[in-house]
C-alpha positions in Angstrom: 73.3 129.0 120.6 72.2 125.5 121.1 70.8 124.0 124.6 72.3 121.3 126.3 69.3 119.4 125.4 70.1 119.3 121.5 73.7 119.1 122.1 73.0 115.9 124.1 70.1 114.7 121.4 73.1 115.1 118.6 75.6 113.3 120.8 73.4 110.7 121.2 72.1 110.1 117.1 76.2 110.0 116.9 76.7 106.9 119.0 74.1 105.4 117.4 75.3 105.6 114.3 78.7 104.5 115.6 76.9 101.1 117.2 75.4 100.5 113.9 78.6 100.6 111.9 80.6 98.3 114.3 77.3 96.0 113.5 78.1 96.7 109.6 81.5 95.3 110.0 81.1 92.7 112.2 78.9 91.4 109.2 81.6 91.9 107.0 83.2 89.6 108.5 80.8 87.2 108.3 81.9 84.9 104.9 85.5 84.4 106.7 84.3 83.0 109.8 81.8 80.6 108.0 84.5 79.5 105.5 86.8 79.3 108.2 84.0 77.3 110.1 83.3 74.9 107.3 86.4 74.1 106.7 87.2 73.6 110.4 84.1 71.2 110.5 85.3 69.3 107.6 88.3 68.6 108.5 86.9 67.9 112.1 84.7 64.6 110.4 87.8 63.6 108.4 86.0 65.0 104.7 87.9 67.1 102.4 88.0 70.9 103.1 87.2 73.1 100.8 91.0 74.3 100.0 90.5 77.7 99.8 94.0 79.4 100.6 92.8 81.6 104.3 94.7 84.8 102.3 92.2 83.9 99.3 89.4 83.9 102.0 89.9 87.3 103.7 90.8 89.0 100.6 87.9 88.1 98.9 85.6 88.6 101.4 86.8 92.1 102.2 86.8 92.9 98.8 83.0 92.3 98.2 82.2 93.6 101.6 83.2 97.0 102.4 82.3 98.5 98.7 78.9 96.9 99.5 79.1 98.2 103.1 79.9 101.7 101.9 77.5 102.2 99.0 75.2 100.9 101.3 75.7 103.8 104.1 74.9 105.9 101.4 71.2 104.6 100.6 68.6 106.0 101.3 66.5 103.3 103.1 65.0 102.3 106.8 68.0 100.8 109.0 66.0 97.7 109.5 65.9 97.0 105.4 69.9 98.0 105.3 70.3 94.7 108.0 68.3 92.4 106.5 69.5 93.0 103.0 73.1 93.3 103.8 72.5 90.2 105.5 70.8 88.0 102.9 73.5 89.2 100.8 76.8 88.4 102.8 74.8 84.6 103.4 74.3 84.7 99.4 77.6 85.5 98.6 79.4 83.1 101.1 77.0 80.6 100.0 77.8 80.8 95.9 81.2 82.1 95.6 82.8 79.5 98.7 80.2 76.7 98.3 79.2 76.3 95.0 82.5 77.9 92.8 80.0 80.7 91.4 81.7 83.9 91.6 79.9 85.7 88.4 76.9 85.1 89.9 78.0 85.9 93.5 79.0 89.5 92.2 75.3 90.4 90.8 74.1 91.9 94.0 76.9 94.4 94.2 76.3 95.8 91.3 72.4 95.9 91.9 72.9 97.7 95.1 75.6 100.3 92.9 72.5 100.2 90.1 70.5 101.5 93.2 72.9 103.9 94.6 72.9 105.7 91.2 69.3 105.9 91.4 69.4 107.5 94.2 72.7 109.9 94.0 70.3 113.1 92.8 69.0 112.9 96.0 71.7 112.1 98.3 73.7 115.2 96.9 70.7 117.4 97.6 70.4 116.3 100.9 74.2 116.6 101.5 73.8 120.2 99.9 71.4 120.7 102.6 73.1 119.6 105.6 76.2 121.6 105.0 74.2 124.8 103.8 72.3 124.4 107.7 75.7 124.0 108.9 
Protein backbone atom coordinates (compact mmCIF):
# COMPACT_ATOMS: atom_id res chain seq x y z
CA UNK A 1 0.00 0.00 0.00
CA UNK A 2 1.36 3.38 -0.74
CA UNK A 3 2.19 6.20 1.98
CA UNK A 4 0.64 9.35 1.90
CA UNK A 5 3.97 10.68 1.15
CA UNK A 6 4.12 8.99 -2.47
CA UNK A 7 0.55 9.52 -2.98
CA UNK A 8 1.27 13.27 -2.44
CA UNK A 9 4.85 13.12 -4.53
CA UNK A 10 2.52 11.56 -7.59
CA UNK A 11 -0.17 14.17 -7.09
CA UNK A 12 2.22 16.61 -7.30
CA UNK A 13 4.52 15.32 -10.70
CA UNK A 14 0.62 15.34 -12.08
CA UNK A 15 0.10 19.14 -11.67
CA UNK A 16 3.18 19.70 -13.01
CA UNK A 17 2.68 18.21 -15.92
CA UNK A 18 -0.77 19.74 -16.21
CA UNK A 19 1.06 23.49 -15.78
CA UNK A 20 3.40 22.50 -18.52
CA UNK A 21 0.78 21.63 -20.98
CA UNK A 22 -1.38 24.75 -20.46
CA UNK A 23 2.22 26.46 -21.28
CA UNK A 24 2.27 24.07 -24.56
CA UNK A 25 -0.83 25.52 -25.71
CA UNK A 26 -0.66 28.87 -24.84
CA UNK A 27 2.37 28.62 -27.32
CA UNK A 28 0.19 27.24 -29.72
CA UNK A 29 -1.43 30.01 -29.92
CA UNK A 30 1.29 32.03 -30.47
CA UNK A 31 1.36 32.60 -34.65
CA UNK A 32 -2.51 33.85 -34.28
CA UNK A 33 -1.89 36.53 -31.88
CA UNK A 34 1.25 37.83 -33.81
CA UNK A 35 -0.62 37.78 -37.14
CA UNK A 36 -3.38 39.12 -35.44
CA UNK A 37 -0.87 41.73 -33.93
CA UNK A 38 0.75 42.63 -37.21
CA UNK A 39 -1.96 43.16 -38.91
CA UNK A 40 -3.53 45.27 -36.11
CA UNK A 41 -0.21 47.35 -36.24
CA UNK A 42 -0.43 47.80 -39.90
CA UNK A 43 -3.48 48.85 -40.23
CA UNK A 44 -2.86 51.11 -36.97
CA UNK A 45 0.13 53.20 -39.27
CA UNK A 46 -2.30 53.31 -42.29
CA UNK A 47 0.08 50.41 -44.39
CA UNK A 48 -1.49 47.51 -45.99
CA UNK A 49 -2.29 44.38 -43.80
CA UNK A 50 -1.25 41.43 -44.69
CA UNK A 51 -4.87 40.07 -45.82
CA UNK A 52 -4.82 36.89 -44.49
CA UNK A 53 -8.57 35.83 -43.95
CA UNK A 54 -8.55 35.44 -39.53
CA UNK A 55 -10.34 31.75 -40.43
CA UNK A 56 -7.14 31.13 -42.62
CA UNK A 57 -5.11 32.31 -39.63
CA UNK A 58 -6.42 29.98 -36.83
CA UNK A 59 -6.80 27.13 -39.03
CA UNK A 60 -3.46 27.16 -40.09
CA UNK A 61 -1.93 27.82 -37.07
CA UNK A 62 -3.75 25.05 -35.21
CA UNK A 63 -3.06 22.81 -37.88
CA UNK A 64 0.81 23.01 -37.56
CA UNK A 65 0.67 23.35 -33.87
CA UNK A 66 -1.01 20.71 -31.98
CA UNK A 67 0.51 17.70 -34.31
CA UNK A 68 3.85 19.37 -33.40
CA UNK A 69 2.64 19.85 -29.77
CA UNK A 70 1.71 16.14 -29.54
CA UNK A 71 4.60 14.40 -31.20
CA UNK A 72 6.44 16.55 -29.15
CA UNK A 73 4.96 15.19 -25.59
CA UNK A 74 6.05 12.16 -26.82
CA UNK A 75 9.97 12.82 -27.06
CA UNK A 76 12.09 11.85 -25.17
CA UNK A 77 14.10 15.07 -24.25
CA UNK A 78 14.82 17.58 -21.04
CA UNK A 79 11.58 19.96 -20.62
CA UNK A 80 13.82 22.94 -20.97
CA UNK A 81 14.99 21.69 -24.78
CA UNK A 82 11.05 20.85 -25.47
CA UNK A 83 10.46 25.04 -24.69
CA UNK A 84 13.04 26.34 -26.35
CA UNK A 85 12.62 24.30 -29.53
CA UNK A 86 8.92 24.42 -29.65
CA UNK A 87 9.51 27.92 -29.35
CA UNK A 88 12.03 28.66 -32.10
CA UNK A 89 9.78 26.77 -34.10
CA UNK A 90 6.25 28.42 -33.54
CA UNK A 91 8.52 31.99 -34.19
CA UNK A 92 9.92 30.15 -37.39
CA UNK A 93 6.87 29.21 -38.66
CA UNK A 94 4.86 32.45 -38.03
CA UNK A 95 7.79 34.17 -39.35
CA UNK A 96 7.97 32.13 -43.03
CA UNK A 97 4.53 30.95 -43.68
CA UNK A 98 2.62 34.67 -42.53
CA UNK A 99 5.57 36.94 -43.39
CA UNK A 100 7.38 35.75 -46.14
CA UNK A 101 4.52 33.41 -48.24
CA UNK A 102 6.83 30.32 -47.57
CA UNK A 103 4.79 27.54 -46.54
CA UNK A 104 6.96 24.47 -48.02
CA UNK A 105 9.63 25.59 -46.22
CA UNK A 106 7.64 26.56 -42.97
CA UNK A 107 6.48 22.74 -42.89
CA UNK A 108 10.21 21.25 -42.67
CA UNK A 109 10.40 21.30 -38.97
CA UNK A 110 7.32 19.21 -38.47
CA UNK A 111 8.44 16.68 -40.25
CA UNK A 112 12.05 16.81 -38.64
CA UNK A 113 10.52 16.55 -35.26
CA UNK A 114 8.07 13.34 -36.77
CA UNK A 115 11.77 12.12 -38.40
CA UNK A 116 12.75 12.32 -34.61
CA UNK A 117 9.84 10.83 -33.06
CA UNK A 118 10.41 7.75 -35.18
CA UNK A 119 13.75 7.60 -33.96
CA UNK A 120 12.81 7.36 -30.93
CA UNK A 121 9.32 5.21 -30.98
CA UNK A 122 11.55 1.75 -29.94
CA UNK A 123 12.00 3.33 -26.98
CA UNK A 124 9.04 5.12 -25.98
CA UNK A 125 6.99 1.75 -26.49
CA UNK A 126 9.47 0.06 -24.15
CA UNK A 127 9.07 2.52 -21.62
CA UNK A 128 5.20 2.56 -22.00
CA UNK A 129 5.52 -1.39 -21.78
CA UNK A 130 7.13 -0.67 -18.54
CA UNK A 131 4.93 1.70 -16.89
CA UNK A 132 1.84 -0.31 -17.37
CA UNK A 133 3.56 -3.78 -16.55
CA UNK A 134 4.57 -1.68 -12.77
CA UNK A 135 1.11 -0.72 -12.87
Amino acid sequence: MKTLQQKNDEHSKLIAKERHSAVYLALALFPIFVIFGYDFYRGFVGAEALGFHPGLVVLGSLLFALPLLAIGQMLILPSWLKLTSYVCIQILFASLWFLDGFLWLALIPLIVVFGILQYQLPVIRNSVDQNENAT
